[in-house]
Structure formats: structure tokens, C-alpha cells
C-alpha positions as CSV (number, residue, x, y, z in Angstrom):
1,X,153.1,-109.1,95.6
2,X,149.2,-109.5,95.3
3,X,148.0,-111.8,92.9
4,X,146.7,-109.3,90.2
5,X,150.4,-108.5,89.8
6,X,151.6,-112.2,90.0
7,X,149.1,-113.0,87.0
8,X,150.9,-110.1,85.2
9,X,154.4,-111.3,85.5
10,X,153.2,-114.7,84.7
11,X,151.2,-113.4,81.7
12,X,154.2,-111.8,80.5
13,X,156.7,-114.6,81.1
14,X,154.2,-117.0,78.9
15,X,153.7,-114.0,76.1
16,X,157.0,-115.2,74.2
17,X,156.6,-115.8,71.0
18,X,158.6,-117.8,68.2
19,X,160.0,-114.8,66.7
20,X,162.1,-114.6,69.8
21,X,165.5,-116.3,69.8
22,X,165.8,-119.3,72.9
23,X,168.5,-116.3,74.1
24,X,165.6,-114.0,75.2
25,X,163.6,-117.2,76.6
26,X,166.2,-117.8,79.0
27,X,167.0,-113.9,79.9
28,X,162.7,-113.5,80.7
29,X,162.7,-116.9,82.8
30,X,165.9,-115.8,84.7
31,X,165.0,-112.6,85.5
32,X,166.1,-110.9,88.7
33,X,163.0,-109.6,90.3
34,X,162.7,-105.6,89.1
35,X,162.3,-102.6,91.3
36,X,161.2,-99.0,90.0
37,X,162.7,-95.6,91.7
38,X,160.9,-92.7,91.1
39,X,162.5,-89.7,92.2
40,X,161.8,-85.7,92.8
41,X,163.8,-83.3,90.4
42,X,165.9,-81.7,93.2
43,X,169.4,-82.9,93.6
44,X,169.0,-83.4,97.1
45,X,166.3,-85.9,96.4
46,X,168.4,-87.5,93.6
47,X,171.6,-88.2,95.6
48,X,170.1,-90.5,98.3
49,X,167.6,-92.8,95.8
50,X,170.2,-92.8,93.2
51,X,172.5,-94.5,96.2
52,X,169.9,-96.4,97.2
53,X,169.4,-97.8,94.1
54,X,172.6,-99.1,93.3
55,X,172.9,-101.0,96.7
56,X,169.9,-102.4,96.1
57,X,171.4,-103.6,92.5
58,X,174.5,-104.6,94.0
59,X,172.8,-107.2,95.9
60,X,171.1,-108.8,92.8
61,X,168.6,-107.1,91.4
62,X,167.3,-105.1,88.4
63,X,166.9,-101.3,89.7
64,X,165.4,-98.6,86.9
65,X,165.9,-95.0,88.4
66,X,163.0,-92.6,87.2
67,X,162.4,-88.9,87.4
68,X,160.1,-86.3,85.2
69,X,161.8,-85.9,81.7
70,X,162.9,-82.3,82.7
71,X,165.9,-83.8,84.1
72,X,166.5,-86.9,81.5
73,X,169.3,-85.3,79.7
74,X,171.1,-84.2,82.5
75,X,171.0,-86.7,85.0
76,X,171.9,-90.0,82.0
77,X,174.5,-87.5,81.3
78,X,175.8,-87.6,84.7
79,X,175.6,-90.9,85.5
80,X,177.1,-91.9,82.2
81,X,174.0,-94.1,81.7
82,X,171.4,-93.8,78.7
83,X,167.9,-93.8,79.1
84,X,165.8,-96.6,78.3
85,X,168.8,-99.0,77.7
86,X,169.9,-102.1,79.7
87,X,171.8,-100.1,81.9
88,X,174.9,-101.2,83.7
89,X,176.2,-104.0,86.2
90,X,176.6,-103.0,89.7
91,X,177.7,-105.5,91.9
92,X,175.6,-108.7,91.6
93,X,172.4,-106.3,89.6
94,X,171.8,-103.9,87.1
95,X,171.4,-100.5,87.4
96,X,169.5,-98.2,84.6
97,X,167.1,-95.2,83.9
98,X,164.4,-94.6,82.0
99,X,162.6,-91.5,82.7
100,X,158.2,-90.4,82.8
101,X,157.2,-88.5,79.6
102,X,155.5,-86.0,81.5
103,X,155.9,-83.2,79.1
104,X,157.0,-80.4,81.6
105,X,158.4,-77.4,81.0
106,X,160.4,-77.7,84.7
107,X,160.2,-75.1,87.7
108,X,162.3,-71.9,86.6
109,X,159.6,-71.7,83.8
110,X,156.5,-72.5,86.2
111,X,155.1,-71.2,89.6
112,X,155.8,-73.7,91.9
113,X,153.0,-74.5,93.1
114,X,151.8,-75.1,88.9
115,X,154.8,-77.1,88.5
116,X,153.6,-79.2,91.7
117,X,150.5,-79.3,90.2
118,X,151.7,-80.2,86.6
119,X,154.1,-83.2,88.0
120,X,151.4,-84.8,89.4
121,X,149.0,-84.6,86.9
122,X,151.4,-85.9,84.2
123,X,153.1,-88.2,86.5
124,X,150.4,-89.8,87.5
125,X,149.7,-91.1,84.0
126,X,153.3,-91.6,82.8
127,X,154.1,-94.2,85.7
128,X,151.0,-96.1,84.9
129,X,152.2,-95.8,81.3
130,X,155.5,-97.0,82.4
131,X,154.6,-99.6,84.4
132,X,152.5,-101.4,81.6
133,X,155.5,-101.1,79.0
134,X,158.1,-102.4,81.7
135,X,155.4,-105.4,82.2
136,X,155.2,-106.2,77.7
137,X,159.2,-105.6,77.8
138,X,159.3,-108.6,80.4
139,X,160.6,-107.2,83.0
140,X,157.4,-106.1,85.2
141,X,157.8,-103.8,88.1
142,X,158.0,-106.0,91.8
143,X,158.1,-102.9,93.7
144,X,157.7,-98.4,93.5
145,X,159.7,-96.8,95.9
146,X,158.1,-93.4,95.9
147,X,159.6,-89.6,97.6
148,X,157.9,-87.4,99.9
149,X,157.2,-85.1,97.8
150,X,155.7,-87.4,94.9
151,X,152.7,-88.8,97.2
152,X,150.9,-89.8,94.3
153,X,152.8,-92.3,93.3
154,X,152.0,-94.6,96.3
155,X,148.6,-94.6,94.9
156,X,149.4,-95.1,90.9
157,X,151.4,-98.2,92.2
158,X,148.3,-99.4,94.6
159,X,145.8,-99.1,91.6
160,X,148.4,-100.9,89.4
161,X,148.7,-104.1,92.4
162,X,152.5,-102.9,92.8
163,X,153.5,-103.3,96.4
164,X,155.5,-99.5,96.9
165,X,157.8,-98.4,99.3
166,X,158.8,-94.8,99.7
167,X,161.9,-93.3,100.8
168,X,161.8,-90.5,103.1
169,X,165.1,-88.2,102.9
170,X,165.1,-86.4,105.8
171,X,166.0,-87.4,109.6
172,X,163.7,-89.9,111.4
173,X,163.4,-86.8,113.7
174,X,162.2,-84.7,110.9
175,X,159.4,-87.5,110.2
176,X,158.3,-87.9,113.8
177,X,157.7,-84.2,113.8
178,X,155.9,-84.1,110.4
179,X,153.7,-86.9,111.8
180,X,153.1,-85.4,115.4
181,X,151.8,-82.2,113.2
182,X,149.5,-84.1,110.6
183,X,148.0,-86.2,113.0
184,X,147.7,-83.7,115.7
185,X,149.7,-85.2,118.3
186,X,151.1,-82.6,120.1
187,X,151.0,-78.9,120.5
188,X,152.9,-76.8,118.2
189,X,154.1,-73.5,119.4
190,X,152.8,-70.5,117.5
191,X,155.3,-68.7,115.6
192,X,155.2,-65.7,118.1
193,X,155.7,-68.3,121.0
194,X,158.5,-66.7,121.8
195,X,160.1,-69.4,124.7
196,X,157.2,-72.1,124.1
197,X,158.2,-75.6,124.0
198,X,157.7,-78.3,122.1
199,X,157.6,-81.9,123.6
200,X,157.6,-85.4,121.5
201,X,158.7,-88.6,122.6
202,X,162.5,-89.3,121.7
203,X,163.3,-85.7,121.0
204,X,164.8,-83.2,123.1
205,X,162.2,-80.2,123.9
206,X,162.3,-78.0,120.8
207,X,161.8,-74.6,120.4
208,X,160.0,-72.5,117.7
209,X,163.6,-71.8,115.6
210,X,163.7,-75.7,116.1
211,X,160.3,-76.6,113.9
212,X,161.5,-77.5,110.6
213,X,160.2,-74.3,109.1
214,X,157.7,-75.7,106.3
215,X,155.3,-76.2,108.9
216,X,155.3,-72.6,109.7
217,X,152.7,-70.8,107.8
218,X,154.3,-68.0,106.6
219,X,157.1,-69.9,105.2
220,X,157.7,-69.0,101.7
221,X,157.9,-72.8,100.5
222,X,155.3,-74.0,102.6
223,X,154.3,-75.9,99.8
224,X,156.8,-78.5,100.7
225,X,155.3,-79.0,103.7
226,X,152.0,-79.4,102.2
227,X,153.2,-82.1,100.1
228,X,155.0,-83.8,102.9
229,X,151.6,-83.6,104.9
230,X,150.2,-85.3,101.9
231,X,152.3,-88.2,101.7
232,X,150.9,-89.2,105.3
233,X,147.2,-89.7,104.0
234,X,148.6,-92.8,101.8
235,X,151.8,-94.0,103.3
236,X,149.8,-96.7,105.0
237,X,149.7,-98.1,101.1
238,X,153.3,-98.5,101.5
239,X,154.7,-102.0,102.2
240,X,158.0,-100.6,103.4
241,X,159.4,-97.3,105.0
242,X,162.5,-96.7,104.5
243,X,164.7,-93.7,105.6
244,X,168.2,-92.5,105.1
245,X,169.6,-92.7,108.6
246,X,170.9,-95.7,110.6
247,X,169.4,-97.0,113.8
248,X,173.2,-96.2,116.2
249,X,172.4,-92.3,115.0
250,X,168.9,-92.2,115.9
251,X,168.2,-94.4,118.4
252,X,166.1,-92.6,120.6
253,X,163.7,-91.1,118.1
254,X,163.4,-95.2,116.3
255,X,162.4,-96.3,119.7
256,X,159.6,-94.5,120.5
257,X,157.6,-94.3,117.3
258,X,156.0,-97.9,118.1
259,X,154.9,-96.0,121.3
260,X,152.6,-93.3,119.2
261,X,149.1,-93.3,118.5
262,X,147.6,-93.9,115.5
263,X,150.9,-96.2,115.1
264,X,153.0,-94.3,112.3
265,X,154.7,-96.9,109.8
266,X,157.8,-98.6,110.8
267,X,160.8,-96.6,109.4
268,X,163.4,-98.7,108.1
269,X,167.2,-97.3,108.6
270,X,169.0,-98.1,105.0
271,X,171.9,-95.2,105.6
272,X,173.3,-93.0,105.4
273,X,173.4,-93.0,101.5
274,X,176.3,-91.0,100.6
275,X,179.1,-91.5,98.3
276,X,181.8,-93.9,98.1
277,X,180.6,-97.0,100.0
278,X,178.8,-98.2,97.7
279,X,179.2,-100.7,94.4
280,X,179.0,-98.4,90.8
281,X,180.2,-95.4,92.6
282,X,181.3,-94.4,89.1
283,X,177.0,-93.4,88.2
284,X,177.0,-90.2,89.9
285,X,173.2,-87.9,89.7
286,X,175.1,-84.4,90.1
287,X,172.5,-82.2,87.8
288,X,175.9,-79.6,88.1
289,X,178.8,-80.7,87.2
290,X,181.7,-79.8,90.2
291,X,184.4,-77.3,89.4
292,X,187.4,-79.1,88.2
293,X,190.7,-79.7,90.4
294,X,189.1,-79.4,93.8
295,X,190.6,-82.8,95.0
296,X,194.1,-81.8,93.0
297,X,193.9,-78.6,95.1
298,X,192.9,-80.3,98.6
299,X,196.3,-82.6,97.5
300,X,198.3,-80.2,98.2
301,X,197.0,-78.7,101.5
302,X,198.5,-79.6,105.2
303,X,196.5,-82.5,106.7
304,X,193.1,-80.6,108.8
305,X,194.2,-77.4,107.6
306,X,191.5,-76.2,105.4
307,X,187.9,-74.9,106.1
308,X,185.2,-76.1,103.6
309,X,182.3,-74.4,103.3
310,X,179.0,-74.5,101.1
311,X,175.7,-73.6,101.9
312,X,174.2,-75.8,99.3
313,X,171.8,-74.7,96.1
314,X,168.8,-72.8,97.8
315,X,170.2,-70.5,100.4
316,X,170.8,-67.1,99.4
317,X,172.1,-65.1,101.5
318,X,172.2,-60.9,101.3
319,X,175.2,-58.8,100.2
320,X,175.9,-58.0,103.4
321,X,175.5,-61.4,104.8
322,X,177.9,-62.8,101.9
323,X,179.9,-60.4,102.9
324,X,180.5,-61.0,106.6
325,X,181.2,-64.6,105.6
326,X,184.2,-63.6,103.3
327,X,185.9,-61.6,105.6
328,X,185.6,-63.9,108.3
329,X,186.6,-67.1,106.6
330,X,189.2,-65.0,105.5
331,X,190.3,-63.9,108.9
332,X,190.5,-67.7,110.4
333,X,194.2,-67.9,108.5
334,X,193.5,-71.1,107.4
335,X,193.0,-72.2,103.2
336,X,189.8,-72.5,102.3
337,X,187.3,-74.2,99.8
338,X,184.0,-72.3,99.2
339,X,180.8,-73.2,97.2
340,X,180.2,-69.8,96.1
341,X,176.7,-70.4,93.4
342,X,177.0,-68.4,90.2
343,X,174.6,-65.8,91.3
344,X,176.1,-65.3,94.5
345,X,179.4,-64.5,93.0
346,X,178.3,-60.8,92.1
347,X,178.0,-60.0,95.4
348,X,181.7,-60.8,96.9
349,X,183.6,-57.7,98.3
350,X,185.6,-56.2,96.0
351,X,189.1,-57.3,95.4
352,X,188.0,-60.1,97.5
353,X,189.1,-63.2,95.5
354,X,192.7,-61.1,94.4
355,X,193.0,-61.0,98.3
356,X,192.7,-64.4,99.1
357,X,194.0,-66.2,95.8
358,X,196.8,-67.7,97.2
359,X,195.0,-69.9,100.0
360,X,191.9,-70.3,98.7
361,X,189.7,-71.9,96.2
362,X,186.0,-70.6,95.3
363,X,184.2,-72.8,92.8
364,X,180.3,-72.8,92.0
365,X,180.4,-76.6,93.1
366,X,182.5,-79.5,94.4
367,X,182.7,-83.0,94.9
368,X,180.9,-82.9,98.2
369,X,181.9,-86.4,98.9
370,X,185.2,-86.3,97.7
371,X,185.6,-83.3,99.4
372,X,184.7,-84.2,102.8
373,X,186.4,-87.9,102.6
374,X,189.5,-85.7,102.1
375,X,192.3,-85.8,105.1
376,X,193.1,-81.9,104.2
377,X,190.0,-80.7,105.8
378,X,189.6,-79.4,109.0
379,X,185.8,-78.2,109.1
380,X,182.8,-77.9,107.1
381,X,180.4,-74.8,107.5
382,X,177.3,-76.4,106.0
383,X,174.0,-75.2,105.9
384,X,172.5,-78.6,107.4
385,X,170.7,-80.1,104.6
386,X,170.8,-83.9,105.6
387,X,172.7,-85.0,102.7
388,X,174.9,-82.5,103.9
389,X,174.7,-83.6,107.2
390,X,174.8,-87.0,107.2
391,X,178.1,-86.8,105.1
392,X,179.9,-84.8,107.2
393,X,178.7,-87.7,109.8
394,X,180.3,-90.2,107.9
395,X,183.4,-88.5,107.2
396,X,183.9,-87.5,110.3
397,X,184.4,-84.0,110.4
398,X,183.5,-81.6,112.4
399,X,180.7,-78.8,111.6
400,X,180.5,-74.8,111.6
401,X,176.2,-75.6,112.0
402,X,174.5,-72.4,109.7
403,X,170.8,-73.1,109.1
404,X,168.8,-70.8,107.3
405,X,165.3,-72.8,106.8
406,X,163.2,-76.0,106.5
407,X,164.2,-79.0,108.4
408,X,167.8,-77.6,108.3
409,X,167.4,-76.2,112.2
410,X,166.9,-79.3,113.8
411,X,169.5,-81.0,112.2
412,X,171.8,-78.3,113.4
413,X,170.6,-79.0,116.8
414,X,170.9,-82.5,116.4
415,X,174.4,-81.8,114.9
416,X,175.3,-79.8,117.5
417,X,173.5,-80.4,121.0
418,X,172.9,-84.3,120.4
419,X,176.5,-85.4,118.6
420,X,178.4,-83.0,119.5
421,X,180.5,-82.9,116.4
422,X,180.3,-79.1,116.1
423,X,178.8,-75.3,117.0
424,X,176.5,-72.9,116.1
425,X,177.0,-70.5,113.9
426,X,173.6,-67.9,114.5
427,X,172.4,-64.7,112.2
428,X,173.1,-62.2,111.4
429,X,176.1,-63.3,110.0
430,X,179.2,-61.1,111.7
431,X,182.9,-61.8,110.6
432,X,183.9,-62.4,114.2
433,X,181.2,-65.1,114.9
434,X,182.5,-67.0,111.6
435,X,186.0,-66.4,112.5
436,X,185.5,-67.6,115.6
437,X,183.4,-70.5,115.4
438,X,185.8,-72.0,112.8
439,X,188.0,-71.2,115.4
440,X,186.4,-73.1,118.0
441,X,186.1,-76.4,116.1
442,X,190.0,-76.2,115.4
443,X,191.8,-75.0,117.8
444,X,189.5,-74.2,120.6
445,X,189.5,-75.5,124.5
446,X,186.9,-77.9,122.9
447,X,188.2,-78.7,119.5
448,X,190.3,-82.0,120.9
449,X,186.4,-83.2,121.8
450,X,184.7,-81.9,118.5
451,X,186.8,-83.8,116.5
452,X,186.9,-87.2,119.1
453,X,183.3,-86.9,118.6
454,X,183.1,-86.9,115.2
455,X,185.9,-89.8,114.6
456,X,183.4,-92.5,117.0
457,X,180.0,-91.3,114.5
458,X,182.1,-91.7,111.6
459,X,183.1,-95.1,112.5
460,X,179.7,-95.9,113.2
461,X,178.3,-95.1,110.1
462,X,180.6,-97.1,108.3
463,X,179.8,-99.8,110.4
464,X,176.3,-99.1,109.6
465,X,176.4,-99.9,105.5
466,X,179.1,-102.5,105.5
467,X,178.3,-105.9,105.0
468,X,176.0,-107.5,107.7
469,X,176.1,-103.9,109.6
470,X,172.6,-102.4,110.8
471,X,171.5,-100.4,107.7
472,X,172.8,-103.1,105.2
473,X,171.2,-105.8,106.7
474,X,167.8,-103.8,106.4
475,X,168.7,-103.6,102.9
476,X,169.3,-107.0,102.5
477,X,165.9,-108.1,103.8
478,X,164.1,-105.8,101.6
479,X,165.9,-107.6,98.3
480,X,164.8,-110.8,100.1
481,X,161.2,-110.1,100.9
482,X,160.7,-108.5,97.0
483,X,162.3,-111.8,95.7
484,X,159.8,-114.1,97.4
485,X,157.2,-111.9,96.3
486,X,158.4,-112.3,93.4
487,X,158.0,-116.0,93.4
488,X,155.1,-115.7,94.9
489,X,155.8,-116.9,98.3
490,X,154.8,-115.7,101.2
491,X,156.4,-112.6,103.0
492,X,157.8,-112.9,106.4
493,X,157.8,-110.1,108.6
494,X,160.9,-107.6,108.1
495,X,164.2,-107.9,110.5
496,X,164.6,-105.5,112.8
């Protein structure tokens, strides 16, 4: 902490006056040093800071989760937590929310690149705005932890003498190839490249389908990318890096970033953030509330029998490709658990769910967690979002890999041709290619191996977030470092 924002918290601390009971007094000198989280809207941003956040309050300190006000109602109604209150205890911390008044309308009513626009131009002001009325409710900010796709607020935190870190919730992979691209570090093969390679340091050679497709230019969201590019002209600001992966998954990639020039920021393994290792695990962010009975349903299913599958809340698929899925789920013989969204329901075969209602469950969202954690299932065919990704990871089971865009390829690879906890599963979509890759994960010649595979990861990521394993101990050093800034001593230089 710099000394413009030590004079703060001690202005603040020396503010009391005699209208305020010797109660208060005590609760503003005993204080636990107070960190700000300000997320992106999308649930797949949420999930992984809101996790975050509560480790970071179960080790002691005061955590306030933030977002734009288009998702206040539905996220303190999710968590079970009000906005703007004292929040609740989580482990040895608090935990609460108080959201920006940004005023937006939200993305289904905007362009998306306006509604980018709009979040950064009222954000910008409502997190200074925030940050001054934490600091006269005497409990000033100690540290931002920022998102990838919120760049600016790295900078509102500088200009305000916050130290900020930013949380970056995609694979370290996914990072060194973002950084490669924005500072030119390697040649990127055209888009027509056909078998063109690509070659960075602590990756396998990658292909064109392996680029995380917001850097390709006619990507549809490219935006994304744009705003991920952005976040490297100020993460230098950032006192910490942290990323939702642990060092035993990544190892390669973590090792040679200290090798690149310019020198990128050290990334800081605090994973993998998903549910049910962690204190409060009653505060959920789900912005949809999961279909009811999933968990009663997976209860009563044979032990690895069923076949999840859910392709998140982006992909959309075509009537024919929907299609193709149904009937080869179907045809595997096996129950079955399917994410189907509300507006891809319309385009099930017909007679479809009559067909199948006897084995099957098809809800418009689940308990991924829950789900996964759950001895009844025998595979997941996920899209390869790393949330996704890394909770199949830590559950341990095995993966029916279906990309579709973004950085979703090279985690399928990674899934796939690095861990070897699964198998591809390529478009177009044809019911013999689903039946038999769900096939091949459970019974197959290399099923036994699949599912060996996926058992050592799983134990490894546990290992990772329990008490004094790789990821937590990163944690811990973090809610060290902010707590002597806090007193204003001096920081020492992060464990590795």
C-alpha cells in the first residue's frame, strides 16, 4: 500500500466522532484489512471470483464482491446475501456485496460492443465512487482485484493509490497465447493456414483450430479479444496476477513465462476455484437458478452409469446439430442428464423427450458441481469452457471434449492430448460420432486409462486447494502480503 492510501485509512480510522458508541471505536481499530472484487456480468466470470472471494475471507479477511448493478438483484438473490449490508462470516472473514451504480440497461438491450462501451464509462466512475464511500464507512479498500474483461479498473484503482490485482479466468495457456499475440512474439498462422503451426515455449505446436478463436478476425465476438488485448497495456499496474489453475496442471506453460521477452507478469496459481472445497459454500453466484431434483435423480442411478452433458450458456447449436446429439446420446443406452437452454428446447426431434423419459433427465440447468462430484456419472460432454473444464478436472471424470469457439479449443486439446482424461468429439455433429465417443470413454479398449487418468488429476487438484497445498498457500501469501500493507510494513516478495 502506497502512502497516499495509508494516509486514507489513517485519516479514516482518526475521523470518529463522539456520536459514535466505544462499540464502533473498537470494530474501526480492529478491522481486518478489506479487499474489493469487481467482477464481469457473465456467469462464467462470476463463479471463479465469487470462489475466490470467499477463500480469501475464510482466511481472515473482509471481502466485498462487486459487479454493474444489472446483475444486483439476481446475484444477492443467489447468494442469499444483501447488498450493501455486513455480509456474512465465512470461515475466519466476512464475505458481502455491494454492487457499482452504473445505471445500465444490460447486454440483451444493448449492442455489445455499446454495452462494453457503457460499462466502462459508468464503471469507471462508480468504483472511484465506491472506493471513497468504503474509505468514510471505515472500512477503506486494501486491494481491487480486477477481470479481463474490465481493464479499466486496474487504472481507477492506480489513480485512487489502491494496489490491484486482477484475476485472469482462463488457462495460463490461454494467457501465454494472448500475450505472445499482443506483444508480437511469435507468428500466428493466418486463418487460411491451412497445416501452419504455431510454436510458443511450454505449449505443444498448435494449429489454426487450436488459437483461441477471439483472436481470429472474423470471429463474431472478437470484441472479447479486444478487451483481453487491452487488459495487457495496464496489467503491469497490477501488484498481483493471479489465475485459476494450479501449478501440478500447468507446469510446463508456468515455467517458461520467466523465459519471455518483455517479461509478462508472474501468474499466480490460486485453483482451481470450483465448488465445494471451499468455506460458505452455501453463497452460490448462479444468475439461473438449476432445475430442481437433479441430485435426487442422479440418487437413484447405478454408480458411472449416466452421461452428463451441457454445452454451457453461449453455444447454439443448429437444428440439425441438436438433433444428431439427441439421437446419439440416445443410442449410447446409458441414462442421461442434458442441459438443454430454453431456446434450444424448440428444436428437439419430435417425440424425442416421450422417447427417452424413462432414462433421462433434460433440464435448462444443473448444479454443475453437484452434478459432476456425483458417483452416478460416467462422462461429461462439455463444451470446454474452463470452469467447465477445470471441474471436470477436479471431479475426476472423464470428458466427451466438443468445442465450438473462443479459448474452448485449446482446452479440449489440453483436455484431451495433454491429460488424457478424454476424446474428441469433432463437427459436424453425427449420431454415430456421439454414440461412439461416449462409447469410447466407458467402455472402450481405452476407457480403463481415461478414467485412471482422470482419478490421479482429480487427486491433484484437491491436493492443490487444501490446506498448505500449492494453490492455497499462494492464497495465503496474498492475505499476508495485503495485511502488512495494511499496517504499513513492508512487502516481501511473494512465495513461489
Amino acid at each position: 500500500m502506497n502512502l497516499s492510501t495509508l494516509a486514507v485509512w489513517s485519516a479514516q480510522k482518526n475521523k470518529l466522532t463522539s456520536r459514535k458508541s466505544s462499540q464502533q471505536v473498537t470494530m474501526a481499530e480492529d478491522a481486518a484489512p478489506h479487499v474489493l472484487l469487481v467482477c464481469y456480468t457473465g456467469q462464467g466470470n462470476i463463479n471463479p471470483m465469487l470462489r475466490f472471494a470467499k477463500r480469501v475471507a475464510a482466511k481472515g479477511l473482509l471481502v466485498t464482491c462487486s459487479a454493474s448493478s444489472i446483475v444486483r438483484d439476481k446475484l444477492a438473490a443467489a447468494s442469499g446475501v444483501s447488498a450493501g449490508g455486513d455480509g456474512v462470516t465465512v470461515g475466519r472473514g466476512r464475505l458481502r456485496f455491494d454492487f457499482l451504480d452504473d445505471h445500465l440497461d444490460g447486454p440483451t438491450k444493448l449492442d455489445l460492443h455499446e454495452y462494453l462501451r457503457q460499462l466502462e464509462t459508468g464503471g469507471r466512475l462508480a468504483l472511484a465512487d465506491l472506493l471513497r464511500r468504503h474509505a468514510e464507512a471505515e472500512r477503506p479498500v486494501a486491494c481491487v482485484v480486477g477481470n479481463p474483461f474490465l481493464p479499466w479498473v486496474t487504472d481507477v484503482a492506480a489513480d485512487a493509490g489502491v494496489p490491484a490485482a486482477v484475476m485472469w479466468v482462463q488457462s495460463c495457456a490461454v494467457f501465454s497465447i494472448y500475450f505472445h499475440f499482443a506483444h508480437g512474439l511469435a507468428v500466428f498462422p493466418r486463418e487460411d493456414g491451412g497445416d501452419a503451426r504455431l510454436a510458443i515455449p511450454g505449449l505443444p505446436d498448435l494449429s489454426v483450430a487450436d488459437v483461441p478463436s477471439f483472436l481470429i478476425p472474423s470471429h463474431p465476438y472478437k470484441v472479447f479479444g479486444d478487451m483481453i488485448q487491452d487488459q495487457f497495456r495496464n496489467m503491469g499496474r497490477a501488484s498481483w496476477v493471479f489465475v485459476n489453475s494450479f501449478a501440478e496442471l500447468e507446469r510446463d506453460v508456468f515455467a517458461a513465462l520467466p523465459g519471455v521477452t518483455p517479461l509478462p507478469p508472474r501468474l499466480i496459481p490460486v485453483g482451481p476455484l470450483v465448488g465445494g472445497q471451499d468455506d460458505g459454500e452455501a453463497v452460490r453466484g448462479d444468475l439461473i437458478k438449476a432445475a430442481d431434483g437433479c441430485v435426487a435423480w442422479l440418487d437413484a442411478q447405478a454408480p458411472r452409469s449416466v452421461v452428463y452433458a451441457s454445452l454451457g450458456r453461449v453455444v447454439t447449436l443448429s437444428a440439425e446439430a441438436v438433433a444428431e446429439m439427441a439421437h446419439g446420446i440416445a443410442a449410447a443406452g446409458r441414462p442421461f442428464l442434458w442441459v438443454v437452454r430454453p431456446d434450444t428446447r424448440p428444436l428437439l426431434p419430435e417425440g424425442f423427450l416421450e422417447m427417452v423419459a424413462g432414462r433421462s433427465m433434460v433440464v435448462p440447468w444443473s448444479p454443475q458441481d453437484r452434478v459432476l462430484a456425483h458417483p452416478a456419472v460416467a462422462c461429461f460432454l462439455t463444451h470446454c469452457g474452463w470452469n467447465s473444464t477445470l471441474e471436470t478436472v477436479a471431479a475426476g471424470v472423464p470428458v466427451v471434449a466438443f468445442p465450438q469457439w473462443g479459448d474452448r479449443c485449446m482446452d479440449a486439446k489440453f483436455l484431451v492430448d495433454d491429460l488424457g482424461v478424454g476424446v474428441h468429439l469433432r463437427a459436424p455433429l453425427r449420431r454415430e460420432a456421439v454414440r461412439e465417443a461416449v462409447d469410447a470413454v466407458t467402455t472402450g479398449p481405452e476407457a480403463d486409462a481415461v478414467r485412471a487418468n482422470a482419478r490421479s488429476w482429480s487427486a491433484a487438484a484437491r491436493a492443490a486447494v487444501v490446506p498448505g497445498g500449492s494453490s492455497d498457500r499462494h492464497v495465503q501469501a496474498f492475505v499476508d502480503e495485503v495485511s502488512r500493507r495494511a499496517r504499513g510494513e513492508q512487502a516481501e516478495a511473494p512465495a513461489v
